[in-house]
Short mmCIF file of the C-alpha atoms (twelve columns), coordinates in Angstrom:
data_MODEL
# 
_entry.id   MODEL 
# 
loop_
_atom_site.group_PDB 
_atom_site.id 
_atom_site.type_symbol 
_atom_site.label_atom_id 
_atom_site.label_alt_id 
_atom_site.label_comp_id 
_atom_site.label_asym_id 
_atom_site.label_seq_id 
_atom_site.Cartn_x 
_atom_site.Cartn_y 
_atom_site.Cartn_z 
_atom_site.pdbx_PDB_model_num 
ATOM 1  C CA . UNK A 1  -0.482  10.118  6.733  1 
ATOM 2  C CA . UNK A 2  2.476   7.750   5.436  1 
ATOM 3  C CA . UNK A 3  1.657   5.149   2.444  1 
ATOM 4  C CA . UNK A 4  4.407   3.173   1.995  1 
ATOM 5  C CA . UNK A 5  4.677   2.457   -1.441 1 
ATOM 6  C CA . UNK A 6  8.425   0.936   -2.123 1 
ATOM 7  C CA . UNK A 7  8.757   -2.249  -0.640 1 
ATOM 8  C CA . UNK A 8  9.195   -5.688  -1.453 1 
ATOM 9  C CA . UNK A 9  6.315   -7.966  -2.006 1 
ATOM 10 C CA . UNK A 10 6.244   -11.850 -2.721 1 
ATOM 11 C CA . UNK A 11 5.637   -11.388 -5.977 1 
ATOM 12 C CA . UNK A 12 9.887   -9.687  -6.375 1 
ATOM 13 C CA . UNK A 13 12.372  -12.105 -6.844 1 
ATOM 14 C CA . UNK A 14 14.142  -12.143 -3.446 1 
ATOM 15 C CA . UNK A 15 17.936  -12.498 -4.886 1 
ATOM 16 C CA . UNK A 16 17.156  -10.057 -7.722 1 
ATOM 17 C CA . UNK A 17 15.528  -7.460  -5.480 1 
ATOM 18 C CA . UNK A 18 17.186  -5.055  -4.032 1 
ATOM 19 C CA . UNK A 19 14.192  -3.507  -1.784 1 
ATOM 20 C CA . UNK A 20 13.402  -5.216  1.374  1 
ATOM 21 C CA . UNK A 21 10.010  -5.809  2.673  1 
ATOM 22 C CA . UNK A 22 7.386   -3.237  4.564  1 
ATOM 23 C CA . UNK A 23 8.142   -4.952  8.008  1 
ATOM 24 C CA . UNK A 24 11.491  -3.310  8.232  1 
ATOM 25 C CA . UNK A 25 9.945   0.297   7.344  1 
ATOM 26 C CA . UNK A 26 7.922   -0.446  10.136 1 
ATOM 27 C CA . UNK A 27 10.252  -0.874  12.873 1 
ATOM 28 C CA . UNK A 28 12.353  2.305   11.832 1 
ATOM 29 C CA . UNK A 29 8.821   4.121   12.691 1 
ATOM 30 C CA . UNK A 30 8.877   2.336   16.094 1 
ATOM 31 C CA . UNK A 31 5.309   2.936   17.668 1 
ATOM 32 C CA . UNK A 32 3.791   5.370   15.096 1 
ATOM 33 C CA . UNK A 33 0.150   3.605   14.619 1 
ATOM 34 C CA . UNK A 34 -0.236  1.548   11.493 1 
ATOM 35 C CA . UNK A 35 -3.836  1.219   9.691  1 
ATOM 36 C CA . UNK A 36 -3.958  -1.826  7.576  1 
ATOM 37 C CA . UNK A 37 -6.220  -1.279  4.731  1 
ATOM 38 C CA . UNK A 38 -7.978  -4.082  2.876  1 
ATOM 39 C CA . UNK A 39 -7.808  -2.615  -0.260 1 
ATOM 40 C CA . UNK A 40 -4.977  -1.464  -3.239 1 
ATOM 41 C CA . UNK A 41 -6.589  1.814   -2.820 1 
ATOM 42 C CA . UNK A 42 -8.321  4.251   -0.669 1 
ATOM 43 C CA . UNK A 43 -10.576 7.401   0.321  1 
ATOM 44 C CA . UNK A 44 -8.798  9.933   2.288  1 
ATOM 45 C CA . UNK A 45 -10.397 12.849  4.074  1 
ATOM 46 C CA . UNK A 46 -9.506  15.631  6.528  1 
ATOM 47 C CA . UNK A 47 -11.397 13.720  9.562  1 
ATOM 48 C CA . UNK A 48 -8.861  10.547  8.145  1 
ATOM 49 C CA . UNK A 49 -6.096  12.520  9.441  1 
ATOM 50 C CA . UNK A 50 -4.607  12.211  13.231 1 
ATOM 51 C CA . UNK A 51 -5.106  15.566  14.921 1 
ATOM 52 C CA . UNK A 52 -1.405  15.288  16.213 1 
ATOM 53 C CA . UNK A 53 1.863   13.385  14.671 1 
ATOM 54 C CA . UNK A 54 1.537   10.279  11.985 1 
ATOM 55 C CA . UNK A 55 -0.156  7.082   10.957 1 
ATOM 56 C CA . UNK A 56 1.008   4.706   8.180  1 
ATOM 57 C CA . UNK A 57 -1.709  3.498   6.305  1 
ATOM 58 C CA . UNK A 58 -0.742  0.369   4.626  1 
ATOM 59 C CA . UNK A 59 -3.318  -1.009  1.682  1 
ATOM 60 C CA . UNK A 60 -2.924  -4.112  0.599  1 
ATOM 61 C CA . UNK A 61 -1.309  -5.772  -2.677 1 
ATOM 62 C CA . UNK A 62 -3.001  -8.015  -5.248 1 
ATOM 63 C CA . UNK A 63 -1.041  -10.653 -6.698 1 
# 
């Protein structure tokens, strides 16, 4: 399980912000399956996990 957690949201100041936002993370990880979570948090548990190789969970950020 990946969580991205360093990215660049609209609430950064684009020309004072040196990350870049979570769409670029997710074309480096090219077909890896991506579960977008409706929440700033989550429940994981073992049956959560893929049986084989990674998925990106990415939750969701309040402004």
């Amino acid at each position: 399980m990946v969580i991205p957690t360093q990215y660049r949201t609209q609430a950064a100041d684009e020309k004072a912000c040196d990350l870049v936002g979570v769409d670029d993370f997710l074309k480096v990880m090219g077909d890896t399956p991506v579960r977008r979570i409706a929440s700033d948090t989550m429940t994981l548990k073992p049956q959560d996990l893929p049986e084989k190789g990674s998925t990106i969970a990415l939750l969701s950020y309040k402004f």
